[in-house]
PQR file with spaces between the fields and no chain letter, atoms N, CA, C, O and H, PARSE charges and radii, in Angstrom:
ATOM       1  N    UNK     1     -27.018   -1.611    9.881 -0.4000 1.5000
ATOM       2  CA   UNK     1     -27.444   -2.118    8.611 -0.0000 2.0000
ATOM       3  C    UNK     1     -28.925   -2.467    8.677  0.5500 1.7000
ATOM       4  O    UNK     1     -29.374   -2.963    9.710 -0.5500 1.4000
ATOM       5  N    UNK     2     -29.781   -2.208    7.521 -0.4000 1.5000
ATOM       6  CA   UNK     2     -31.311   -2.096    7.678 -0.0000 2.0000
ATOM       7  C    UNK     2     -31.296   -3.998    6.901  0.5500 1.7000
ATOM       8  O    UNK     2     -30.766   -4.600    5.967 -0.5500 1.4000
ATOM       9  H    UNK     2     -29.416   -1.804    6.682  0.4000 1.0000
ATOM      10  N    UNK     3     -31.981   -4.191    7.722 -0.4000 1.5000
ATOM      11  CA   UNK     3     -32.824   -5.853    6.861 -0.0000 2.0000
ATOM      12  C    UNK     3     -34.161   -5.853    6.694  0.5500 1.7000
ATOM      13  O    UNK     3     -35.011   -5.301    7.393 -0.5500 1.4000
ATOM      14  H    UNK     3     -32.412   -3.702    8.481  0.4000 1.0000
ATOM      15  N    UNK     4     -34.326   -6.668    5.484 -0.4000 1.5000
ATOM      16  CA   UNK     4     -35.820   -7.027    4.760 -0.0000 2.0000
ATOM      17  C    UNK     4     -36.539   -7.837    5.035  0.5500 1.7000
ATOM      18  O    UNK     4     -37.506   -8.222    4.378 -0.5500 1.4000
ATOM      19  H    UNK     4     -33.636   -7.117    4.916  0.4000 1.0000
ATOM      20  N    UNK     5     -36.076   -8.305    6.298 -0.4000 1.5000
ATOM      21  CA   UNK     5     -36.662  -10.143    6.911 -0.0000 2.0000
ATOM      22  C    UNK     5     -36.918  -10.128    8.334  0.5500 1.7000
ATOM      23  O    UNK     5     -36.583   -9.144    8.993 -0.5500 1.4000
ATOM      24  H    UNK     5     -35.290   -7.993    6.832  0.4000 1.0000
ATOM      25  N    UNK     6     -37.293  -10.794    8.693 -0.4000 1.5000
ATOM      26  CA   UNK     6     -37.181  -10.767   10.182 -0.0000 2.0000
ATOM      27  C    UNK     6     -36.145  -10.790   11.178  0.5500 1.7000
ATOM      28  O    UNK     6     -36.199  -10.268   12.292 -0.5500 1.4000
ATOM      29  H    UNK     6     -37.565  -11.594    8.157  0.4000 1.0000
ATOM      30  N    UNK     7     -34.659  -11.815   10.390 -0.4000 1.5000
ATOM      31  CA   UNK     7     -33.530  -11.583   11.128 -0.0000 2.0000
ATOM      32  C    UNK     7     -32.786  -12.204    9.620  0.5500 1.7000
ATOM      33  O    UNK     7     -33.302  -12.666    8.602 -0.5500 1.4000
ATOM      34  H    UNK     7     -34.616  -12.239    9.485  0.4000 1.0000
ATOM      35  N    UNK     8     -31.325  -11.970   10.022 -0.4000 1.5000
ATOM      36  CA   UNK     8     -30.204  -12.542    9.561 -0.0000 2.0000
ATOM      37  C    UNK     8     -29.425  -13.032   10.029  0.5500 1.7000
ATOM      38  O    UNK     8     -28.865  -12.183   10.721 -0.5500 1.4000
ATOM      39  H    UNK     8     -30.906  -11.595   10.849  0.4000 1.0000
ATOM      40  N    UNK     9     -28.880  -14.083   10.147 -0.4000 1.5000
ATOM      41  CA   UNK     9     -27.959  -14.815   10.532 -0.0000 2.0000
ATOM      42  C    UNK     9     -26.577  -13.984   10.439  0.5500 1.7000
ATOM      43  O    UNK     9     -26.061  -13.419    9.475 -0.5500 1.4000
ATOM      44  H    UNK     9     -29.335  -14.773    9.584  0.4000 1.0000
ATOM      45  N    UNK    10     -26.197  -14.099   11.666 -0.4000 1.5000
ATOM      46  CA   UNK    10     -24.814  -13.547   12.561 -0.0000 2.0000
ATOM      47  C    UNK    10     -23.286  -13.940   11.333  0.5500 1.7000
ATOM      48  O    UNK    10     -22.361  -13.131   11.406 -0.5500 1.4000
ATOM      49  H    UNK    10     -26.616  -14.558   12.449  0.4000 1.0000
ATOM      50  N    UNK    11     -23.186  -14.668   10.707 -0.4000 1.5000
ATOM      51  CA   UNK    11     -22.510  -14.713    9.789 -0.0000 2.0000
ATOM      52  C    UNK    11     -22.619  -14.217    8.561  0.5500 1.7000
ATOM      53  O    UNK    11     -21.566  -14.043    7.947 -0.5500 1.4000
ATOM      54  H    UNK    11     -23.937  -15.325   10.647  0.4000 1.0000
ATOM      55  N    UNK    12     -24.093  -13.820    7.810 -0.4000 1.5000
ATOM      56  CA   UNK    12     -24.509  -13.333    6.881 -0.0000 2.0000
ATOM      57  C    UNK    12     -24.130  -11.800    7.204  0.5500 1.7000
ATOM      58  O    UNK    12     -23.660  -10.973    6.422 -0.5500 1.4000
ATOM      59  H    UNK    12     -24.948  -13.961    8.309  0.4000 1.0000
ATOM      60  N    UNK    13     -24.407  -11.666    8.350 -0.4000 1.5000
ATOM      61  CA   UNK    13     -24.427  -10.372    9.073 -0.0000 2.0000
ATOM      62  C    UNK    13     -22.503   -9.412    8.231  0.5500 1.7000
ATOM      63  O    UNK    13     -22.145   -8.607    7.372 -0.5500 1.4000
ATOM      64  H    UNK    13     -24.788  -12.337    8.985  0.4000 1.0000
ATOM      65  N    UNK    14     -21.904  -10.385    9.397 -0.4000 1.5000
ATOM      66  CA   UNK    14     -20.909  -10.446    9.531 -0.0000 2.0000
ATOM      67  C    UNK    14     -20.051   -9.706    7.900  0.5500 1.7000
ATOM      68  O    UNK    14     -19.353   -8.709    7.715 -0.5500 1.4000
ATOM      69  H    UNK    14     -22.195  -11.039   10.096  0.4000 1.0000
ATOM      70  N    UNK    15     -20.674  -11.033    6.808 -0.4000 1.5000
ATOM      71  CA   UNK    15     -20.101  -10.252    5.038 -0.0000 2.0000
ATOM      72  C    UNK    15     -20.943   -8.803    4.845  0.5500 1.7000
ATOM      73  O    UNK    15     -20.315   -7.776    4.586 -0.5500 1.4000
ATOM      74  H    UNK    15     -21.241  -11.843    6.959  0.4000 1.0000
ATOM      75  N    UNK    16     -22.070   -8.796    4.956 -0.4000 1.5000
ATOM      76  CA   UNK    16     -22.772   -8.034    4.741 -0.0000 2.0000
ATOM      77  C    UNK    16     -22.554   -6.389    5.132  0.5500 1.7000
ATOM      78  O    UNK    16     -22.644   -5.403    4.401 -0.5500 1.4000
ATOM      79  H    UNK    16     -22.580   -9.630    5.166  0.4000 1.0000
ATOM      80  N    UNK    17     -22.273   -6.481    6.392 -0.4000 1.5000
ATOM      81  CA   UNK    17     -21.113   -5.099    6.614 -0.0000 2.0000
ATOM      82  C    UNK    17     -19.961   -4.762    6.462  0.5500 1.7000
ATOM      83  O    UNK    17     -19.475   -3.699    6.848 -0.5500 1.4000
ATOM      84  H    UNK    17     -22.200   -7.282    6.986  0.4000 1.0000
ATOM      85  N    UNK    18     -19.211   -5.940    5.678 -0.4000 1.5000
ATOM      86  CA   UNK    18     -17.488   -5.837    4.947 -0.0000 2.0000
ATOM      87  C    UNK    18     -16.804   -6.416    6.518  0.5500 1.7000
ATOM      88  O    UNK    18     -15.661   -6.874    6.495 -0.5500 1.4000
ATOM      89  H    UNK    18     -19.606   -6.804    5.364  0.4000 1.0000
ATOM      90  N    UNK    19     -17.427   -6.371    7.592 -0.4000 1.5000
ATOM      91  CA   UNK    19     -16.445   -6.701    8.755 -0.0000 2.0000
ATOM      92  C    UNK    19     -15.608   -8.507    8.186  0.5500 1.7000
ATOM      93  O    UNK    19     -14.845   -8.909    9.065 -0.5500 1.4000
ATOM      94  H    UNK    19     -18.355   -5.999    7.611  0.4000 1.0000
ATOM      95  N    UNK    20     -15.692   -9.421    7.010 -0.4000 1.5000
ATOM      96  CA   UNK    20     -14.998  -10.392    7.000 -0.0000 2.0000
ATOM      97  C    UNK    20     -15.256  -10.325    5.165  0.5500 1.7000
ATOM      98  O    UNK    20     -16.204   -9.715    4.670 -0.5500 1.4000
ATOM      99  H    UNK    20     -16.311   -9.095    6.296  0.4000 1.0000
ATOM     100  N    UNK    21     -14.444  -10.911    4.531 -0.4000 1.5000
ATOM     101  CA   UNK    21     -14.359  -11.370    3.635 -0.0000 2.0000
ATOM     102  C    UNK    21     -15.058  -12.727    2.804  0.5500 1.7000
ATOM     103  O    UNK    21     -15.358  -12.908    1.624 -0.5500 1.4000
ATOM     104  H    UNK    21     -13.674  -11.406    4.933  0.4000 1.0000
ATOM     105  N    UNK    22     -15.139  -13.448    3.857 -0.4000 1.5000
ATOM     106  CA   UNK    22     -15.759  -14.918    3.763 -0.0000 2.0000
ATOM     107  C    UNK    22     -16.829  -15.553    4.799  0.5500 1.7000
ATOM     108  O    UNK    22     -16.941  -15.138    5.953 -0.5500 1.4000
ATOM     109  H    UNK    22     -14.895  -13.301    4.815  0.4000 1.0000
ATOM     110  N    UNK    23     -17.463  -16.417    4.355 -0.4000 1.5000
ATOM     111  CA   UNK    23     -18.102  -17.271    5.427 -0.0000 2.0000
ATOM     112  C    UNK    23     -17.186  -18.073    5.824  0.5500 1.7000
ATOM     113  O    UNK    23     -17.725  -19.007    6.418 -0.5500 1.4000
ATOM     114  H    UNK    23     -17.373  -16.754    3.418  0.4000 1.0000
ATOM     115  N    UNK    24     -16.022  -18.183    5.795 -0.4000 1.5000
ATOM     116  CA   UNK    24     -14.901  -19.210    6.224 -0.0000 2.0000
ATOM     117  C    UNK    24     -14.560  -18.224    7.277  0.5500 1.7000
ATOM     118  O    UNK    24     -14.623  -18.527    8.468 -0.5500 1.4000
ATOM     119  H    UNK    24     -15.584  -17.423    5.313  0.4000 1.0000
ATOM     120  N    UNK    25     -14.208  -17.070    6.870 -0.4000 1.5000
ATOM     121  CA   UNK    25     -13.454  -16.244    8.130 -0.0000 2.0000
ATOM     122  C    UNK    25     -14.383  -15.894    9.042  0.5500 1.7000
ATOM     123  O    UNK    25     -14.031  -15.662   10.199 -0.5500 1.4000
ATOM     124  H    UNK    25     -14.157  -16.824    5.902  0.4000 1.0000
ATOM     125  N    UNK    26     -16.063  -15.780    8.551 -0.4000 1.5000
ATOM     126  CA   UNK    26     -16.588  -15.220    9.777 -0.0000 2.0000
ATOM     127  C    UNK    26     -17.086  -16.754   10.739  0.5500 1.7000
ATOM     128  O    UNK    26     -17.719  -16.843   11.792 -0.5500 1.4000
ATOM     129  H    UNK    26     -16.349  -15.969    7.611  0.4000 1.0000
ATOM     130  N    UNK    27     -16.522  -17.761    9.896 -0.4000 1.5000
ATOM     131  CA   UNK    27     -16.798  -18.945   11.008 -0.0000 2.0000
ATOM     132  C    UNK    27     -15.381  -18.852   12.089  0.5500 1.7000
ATOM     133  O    UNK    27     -15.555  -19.356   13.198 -0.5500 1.4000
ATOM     134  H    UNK    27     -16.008  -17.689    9.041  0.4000 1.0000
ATOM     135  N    UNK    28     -14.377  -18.400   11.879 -0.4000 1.5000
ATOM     136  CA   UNK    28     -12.490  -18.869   12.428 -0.0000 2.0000
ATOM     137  C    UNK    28     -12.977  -17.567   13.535  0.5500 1.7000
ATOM     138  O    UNK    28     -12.753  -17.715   14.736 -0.5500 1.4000
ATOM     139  H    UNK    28     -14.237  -17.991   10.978  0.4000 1.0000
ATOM     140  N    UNK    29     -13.743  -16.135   12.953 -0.4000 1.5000
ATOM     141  CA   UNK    29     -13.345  -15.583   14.160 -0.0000 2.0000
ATOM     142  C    UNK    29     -14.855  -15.555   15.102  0.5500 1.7000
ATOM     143  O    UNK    29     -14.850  -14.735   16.020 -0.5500 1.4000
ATOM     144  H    UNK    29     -13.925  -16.016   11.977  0.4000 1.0000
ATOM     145  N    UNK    30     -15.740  -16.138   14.982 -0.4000 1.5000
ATOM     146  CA   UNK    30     -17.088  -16.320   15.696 -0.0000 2.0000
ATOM     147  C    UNK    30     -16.253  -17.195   16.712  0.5500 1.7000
ATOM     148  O    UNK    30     -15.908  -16.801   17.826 -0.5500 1.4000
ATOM     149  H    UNK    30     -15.744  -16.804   14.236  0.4000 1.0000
ATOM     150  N    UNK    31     -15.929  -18.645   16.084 -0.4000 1.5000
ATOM     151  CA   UNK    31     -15.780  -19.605   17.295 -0.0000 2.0000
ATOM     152  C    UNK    31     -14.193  -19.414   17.748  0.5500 1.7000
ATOM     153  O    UNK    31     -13.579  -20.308   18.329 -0.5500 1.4000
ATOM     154  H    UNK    31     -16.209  -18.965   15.179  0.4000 1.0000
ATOM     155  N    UNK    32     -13.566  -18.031   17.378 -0.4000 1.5000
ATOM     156  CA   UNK    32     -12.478  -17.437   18.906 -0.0000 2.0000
ATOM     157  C    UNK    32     -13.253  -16.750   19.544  0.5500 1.7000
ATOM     158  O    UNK    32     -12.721  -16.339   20.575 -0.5500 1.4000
ATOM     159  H    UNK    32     -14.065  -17.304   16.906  0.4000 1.0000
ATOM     160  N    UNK    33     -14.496  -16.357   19.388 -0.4000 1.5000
ATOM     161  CA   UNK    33     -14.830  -15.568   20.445 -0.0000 2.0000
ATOM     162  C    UNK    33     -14.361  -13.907   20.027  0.5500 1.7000
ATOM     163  O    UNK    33     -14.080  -13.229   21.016 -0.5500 1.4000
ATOM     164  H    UNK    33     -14.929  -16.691   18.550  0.4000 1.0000
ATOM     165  N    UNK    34     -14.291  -13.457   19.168 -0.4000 1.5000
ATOM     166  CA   UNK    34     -13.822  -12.337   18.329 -0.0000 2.0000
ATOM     167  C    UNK    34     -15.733  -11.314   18.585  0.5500 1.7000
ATOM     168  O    UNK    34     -15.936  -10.227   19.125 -0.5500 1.4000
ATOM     169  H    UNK    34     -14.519  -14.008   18.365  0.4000 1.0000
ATOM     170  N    UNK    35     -16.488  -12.044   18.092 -0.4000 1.5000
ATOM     171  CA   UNK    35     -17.295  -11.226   17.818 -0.0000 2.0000
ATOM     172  C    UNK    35     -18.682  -11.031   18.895  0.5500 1.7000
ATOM     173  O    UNK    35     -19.093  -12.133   19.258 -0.5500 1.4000
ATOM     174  H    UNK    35     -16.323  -12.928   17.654  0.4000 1.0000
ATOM     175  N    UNK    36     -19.447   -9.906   19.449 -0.4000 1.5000
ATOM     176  CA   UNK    36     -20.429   -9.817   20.712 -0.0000 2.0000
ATOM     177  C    UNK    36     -21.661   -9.421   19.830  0.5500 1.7000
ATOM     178  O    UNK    36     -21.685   -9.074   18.650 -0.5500 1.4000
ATOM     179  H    UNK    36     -19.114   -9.010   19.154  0.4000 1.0000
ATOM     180  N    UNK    37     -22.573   -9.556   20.641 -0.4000 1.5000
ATOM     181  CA   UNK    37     -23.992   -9.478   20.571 -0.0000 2.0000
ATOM     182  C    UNK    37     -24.190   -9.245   21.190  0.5500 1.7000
ATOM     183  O    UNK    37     -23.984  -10.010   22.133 -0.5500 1.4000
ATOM     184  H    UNK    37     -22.554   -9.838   21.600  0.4000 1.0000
ATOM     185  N    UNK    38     -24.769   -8.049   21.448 -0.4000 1.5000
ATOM     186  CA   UNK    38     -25.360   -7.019   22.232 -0.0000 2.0000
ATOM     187  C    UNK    38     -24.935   -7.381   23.979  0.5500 1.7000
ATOM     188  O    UNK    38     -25.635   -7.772   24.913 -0.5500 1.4000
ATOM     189  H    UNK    38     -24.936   -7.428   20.682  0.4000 1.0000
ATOM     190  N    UNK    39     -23.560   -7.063   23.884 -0.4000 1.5000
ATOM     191  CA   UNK    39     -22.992   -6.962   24.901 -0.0000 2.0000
ATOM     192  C    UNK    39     -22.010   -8.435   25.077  0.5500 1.7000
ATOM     193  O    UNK    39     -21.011   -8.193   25.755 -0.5500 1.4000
ATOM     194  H    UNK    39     -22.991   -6.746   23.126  0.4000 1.0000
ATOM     195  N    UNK    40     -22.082   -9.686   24.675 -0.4000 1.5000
ATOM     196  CA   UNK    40     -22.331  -10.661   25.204 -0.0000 2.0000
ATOM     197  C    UNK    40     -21.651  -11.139   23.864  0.5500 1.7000
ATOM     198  O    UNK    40     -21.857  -10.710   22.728 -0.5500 1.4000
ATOM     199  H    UNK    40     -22.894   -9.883   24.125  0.4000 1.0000
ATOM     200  N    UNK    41     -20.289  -12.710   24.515 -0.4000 1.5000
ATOM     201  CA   UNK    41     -19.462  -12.808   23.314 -0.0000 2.0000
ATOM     202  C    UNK    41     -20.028  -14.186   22.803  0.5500 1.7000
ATOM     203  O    UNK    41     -20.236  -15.082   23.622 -0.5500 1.4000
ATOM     204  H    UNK    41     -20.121  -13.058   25.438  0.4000 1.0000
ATOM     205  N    UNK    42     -20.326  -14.402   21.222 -0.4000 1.5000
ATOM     206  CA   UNK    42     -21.273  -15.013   20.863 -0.0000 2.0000
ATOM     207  C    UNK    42     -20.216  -15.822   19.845  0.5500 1.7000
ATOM     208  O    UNK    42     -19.397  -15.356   19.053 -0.5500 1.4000
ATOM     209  H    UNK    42     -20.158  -13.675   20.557  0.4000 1.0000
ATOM     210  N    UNK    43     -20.624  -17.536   20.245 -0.4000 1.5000
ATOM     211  CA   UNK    43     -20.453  -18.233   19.366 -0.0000 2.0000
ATOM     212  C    UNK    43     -20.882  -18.759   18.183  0.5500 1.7000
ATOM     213  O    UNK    43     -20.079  -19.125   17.325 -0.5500 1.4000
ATOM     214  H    UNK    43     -21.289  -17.914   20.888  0.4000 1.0000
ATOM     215  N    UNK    44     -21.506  -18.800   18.111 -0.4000 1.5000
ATOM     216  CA   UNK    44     -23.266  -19.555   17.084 -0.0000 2.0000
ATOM     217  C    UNK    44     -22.962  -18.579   15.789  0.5500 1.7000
ATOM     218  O    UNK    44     -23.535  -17.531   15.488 -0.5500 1.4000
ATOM     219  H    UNK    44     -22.158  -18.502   18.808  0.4000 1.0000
ATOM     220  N    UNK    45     -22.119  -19.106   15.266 -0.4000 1.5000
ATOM     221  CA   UNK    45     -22.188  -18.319   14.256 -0.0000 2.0000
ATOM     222  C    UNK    45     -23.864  -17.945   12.989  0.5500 1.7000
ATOM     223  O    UNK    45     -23.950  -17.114   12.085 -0.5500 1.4000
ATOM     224  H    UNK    45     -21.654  -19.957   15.510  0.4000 1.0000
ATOM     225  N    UNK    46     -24.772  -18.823   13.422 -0.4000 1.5000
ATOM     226  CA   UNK    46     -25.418  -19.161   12.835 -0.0000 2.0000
ATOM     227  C    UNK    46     -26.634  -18.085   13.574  0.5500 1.7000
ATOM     228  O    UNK    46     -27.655  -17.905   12.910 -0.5500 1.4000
ATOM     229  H    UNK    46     -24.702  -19.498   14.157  0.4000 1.0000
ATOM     230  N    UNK    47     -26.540  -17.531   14.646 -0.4000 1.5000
ATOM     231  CA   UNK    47     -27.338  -16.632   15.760 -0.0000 2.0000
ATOM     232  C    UNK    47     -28.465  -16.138   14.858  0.5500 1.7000
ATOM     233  O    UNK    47     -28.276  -16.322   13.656 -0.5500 1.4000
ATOM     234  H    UNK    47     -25.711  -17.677   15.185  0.4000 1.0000
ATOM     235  N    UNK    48     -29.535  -15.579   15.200 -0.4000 1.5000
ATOM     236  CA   UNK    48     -30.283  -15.091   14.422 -0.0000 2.0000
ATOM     237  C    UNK    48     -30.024  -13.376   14.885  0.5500 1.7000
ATOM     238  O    UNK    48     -29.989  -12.829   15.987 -0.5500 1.4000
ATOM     239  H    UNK    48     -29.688  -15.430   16.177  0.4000 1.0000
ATOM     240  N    UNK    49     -29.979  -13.226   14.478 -0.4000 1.5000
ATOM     241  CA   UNK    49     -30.229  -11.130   14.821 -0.0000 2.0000
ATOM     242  C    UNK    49     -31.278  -10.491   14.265  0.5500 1.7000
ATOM     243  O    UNK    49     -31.422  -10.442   13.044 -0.5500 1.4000
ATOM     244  H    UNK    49     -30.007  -13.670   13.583  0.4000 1.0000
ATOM     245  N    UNK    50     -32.017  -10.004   15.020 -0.4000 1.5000
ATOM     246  CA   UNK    50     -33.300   -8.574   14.544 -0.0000 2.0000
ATOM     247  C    UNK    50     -32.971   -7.598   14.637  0.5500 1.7000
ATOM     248  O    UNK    50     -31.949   -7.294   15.252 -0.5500 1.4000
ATOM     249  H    UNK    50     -31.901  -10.045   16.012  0.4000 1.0000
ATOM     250  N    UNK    51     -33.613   -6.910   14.145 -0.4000 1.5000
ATOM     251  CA   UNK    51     -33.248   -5.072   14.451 -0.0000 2.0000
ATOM     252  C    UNK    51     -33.298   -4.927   15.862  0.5500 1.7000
ATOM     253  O    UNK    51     -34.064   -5.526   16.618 -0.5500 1.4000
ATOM     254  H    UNK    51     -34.443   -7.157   13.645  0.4000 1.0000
ATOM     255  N    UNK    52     -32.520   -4.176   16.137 -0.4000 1.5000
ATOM     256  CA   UNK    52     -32.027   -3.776   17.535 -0.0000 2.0000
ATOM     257  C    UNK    52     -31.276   -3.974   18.384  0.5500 1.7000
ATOM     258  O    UNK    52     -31.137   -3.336   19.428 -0.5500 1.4000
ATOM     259  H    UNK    52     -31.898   -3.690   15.523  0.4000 1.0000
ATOM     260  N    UNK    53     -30.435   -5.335   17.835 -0.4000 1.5000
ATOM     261  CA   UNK    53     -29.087   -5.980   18.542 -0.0000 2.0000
ATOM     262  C    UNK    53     -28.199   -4.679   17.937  0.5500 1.7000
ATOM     263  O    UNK    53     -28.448   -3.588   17.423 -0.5500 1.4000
ATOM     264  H    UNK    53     -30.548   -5.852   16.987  0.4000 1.0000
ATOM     265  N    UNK    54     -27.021   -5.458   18.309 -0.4000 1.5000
ATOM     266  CA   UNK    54     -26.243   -4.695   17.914 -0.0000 2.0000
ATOM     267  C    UNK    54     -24.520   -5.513   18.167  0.5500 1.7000
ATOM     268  O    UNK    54     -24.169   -6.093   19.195 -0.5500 1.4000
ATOM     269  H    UNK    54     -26.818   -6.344   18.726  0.4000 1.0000
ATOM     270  N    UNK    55     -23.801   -5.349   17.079 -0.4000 1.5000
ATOM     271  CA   UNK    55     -22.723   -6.597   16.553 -0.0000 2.0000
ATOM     272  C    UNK    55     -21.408   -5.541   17.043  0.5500 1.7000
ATOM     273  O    UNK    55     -21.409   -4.340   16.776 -0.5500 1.4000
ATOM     274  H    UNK    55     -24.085   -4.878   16.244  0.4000 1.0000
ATOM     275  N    UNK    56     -20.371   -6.191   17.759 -0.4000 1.5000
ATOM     276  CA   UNK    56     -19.395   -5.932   17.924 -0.0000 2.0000
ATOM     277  C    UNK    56     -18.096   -6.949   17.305  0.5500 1.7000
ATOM     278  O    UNK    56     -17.949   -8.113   17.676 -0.5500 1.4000
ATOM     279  H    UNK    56     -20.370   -7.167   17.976  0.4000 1.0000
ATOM     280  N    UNK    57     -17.359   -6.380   16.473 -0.4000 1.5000
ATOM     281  CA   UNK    57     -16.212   -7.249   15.818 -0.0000 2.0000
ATOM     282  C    UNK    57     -14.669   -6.075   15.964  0.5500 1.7000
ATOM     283  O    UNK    57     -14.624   -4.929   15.516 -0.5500 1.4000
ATOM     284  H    UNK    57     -17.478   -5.434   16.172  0.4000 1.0000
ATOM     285  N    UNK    58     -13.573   -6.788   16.698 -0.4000 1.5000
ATOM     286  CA   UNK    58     -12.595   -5.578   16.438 -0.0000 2.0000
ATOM     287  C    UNK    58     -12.495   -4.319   16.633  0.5500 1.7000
ATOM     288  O    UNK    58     -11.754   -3.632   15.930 -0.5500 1.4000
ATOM     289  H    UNK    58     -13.610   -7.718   17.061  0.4000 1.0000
ATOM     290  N    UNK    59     -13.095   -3.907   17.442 -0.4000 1.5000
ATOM     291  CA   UNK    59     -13.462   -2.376   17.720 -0.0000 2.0000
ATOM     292  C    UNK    59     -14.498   -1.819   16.868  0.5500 1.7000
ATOM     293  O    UNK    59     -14.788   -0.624   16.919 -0.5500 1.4000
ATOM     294  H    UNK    59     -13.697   -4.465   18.013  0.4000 1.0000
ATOM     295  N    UNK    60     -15.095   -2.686   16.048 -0.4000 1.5000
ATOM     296  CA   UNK    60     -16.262   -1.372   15.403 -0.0000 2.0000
ATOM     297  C    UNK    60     -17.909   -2.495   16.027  0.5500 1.7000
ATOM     298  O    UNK    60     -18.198   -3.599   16.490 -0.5500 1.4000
ATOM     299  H    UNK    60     -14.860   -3.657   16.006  0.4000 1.0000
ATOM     300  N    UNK    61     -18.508   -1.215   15.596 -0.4000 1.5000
ATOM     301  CA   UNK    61     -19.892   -2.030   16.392 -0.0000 2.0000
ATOM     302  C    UNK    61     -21.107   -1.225   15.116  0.5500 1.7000
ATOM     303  O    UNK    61     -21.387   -0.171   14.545 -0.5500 1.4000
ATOM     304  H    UNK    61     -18.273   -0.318   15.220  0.4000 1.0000
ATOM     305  N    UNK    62     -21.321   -2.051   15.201 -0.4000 1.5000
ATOM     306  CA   UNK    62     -22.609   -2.486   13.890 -0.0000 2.0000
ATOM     307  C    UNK    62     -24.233   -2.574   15.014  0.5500 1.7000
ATOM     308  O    UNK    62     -24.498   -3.055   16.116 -0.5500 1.4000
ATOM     309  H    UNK    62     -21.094   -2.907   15.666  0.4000 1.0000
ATOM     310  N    UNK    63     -24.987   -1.810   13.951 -0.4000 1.5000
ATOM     311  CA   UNK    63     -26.343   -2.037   15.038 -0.0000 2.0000
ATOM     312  C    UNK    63     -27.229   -2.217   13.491  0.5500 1.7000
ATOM     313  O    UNK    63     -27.093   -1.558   12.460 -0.5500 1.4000
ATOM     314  H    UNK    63     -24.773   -1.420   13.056  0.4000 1.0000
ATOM     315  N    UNK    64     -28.442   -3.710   13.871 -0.4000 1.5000
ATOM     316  CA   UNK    64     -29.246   -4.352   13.002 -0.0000 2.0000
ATOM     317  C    UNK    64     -30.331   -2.884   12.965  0.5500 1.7000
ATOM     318  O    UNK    64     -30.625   -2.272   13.991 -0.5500 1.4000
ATOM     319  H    UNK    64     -28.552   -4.246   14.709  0.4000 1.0000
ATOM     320  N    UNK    65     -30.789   -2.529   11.674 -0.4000 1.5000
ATOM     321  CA   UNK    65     -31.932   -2.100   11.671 -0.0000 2.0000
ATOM     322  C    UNK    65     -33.657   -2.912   11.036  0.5500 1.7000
ATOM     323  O    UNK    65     -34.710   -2.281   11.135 -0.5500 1.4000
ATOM     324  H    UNK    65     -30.550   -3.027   10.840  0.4000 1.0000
């Protein structure tokens, strides 16, 4: 997914590619430990991301542009 800013927050992230429905759900599955950052399983739902990470949720993997 391409962004207009410098980063987006890992939960914004999260609606923004359809991977959750809510900011409620992408808070329940951040802090199980559901979702990685660039390799690495990330709590902070709040994370900042730039282009070039890259988001893993459930088997699909999302990369910031």
């Amino acid at each position: 997914m391409k962004i207009d800013t410098e980063y987006i927050k890992l939960d914004s992230f999260l609606k923004a590619v359809n991977a959750v429905c809510s900011g409620g759900e992408a808070k329940i599955i951040v802090s199980e430990g559901m979702v990685r950052v660039n390799g690495e399983t990330e709590l902070r739902r709040g994370r900042k991301l730039r282009p070039g990470d890259t988001v893993e949720v459930e088997g699909n993997s999302f990369q910031v542009e």
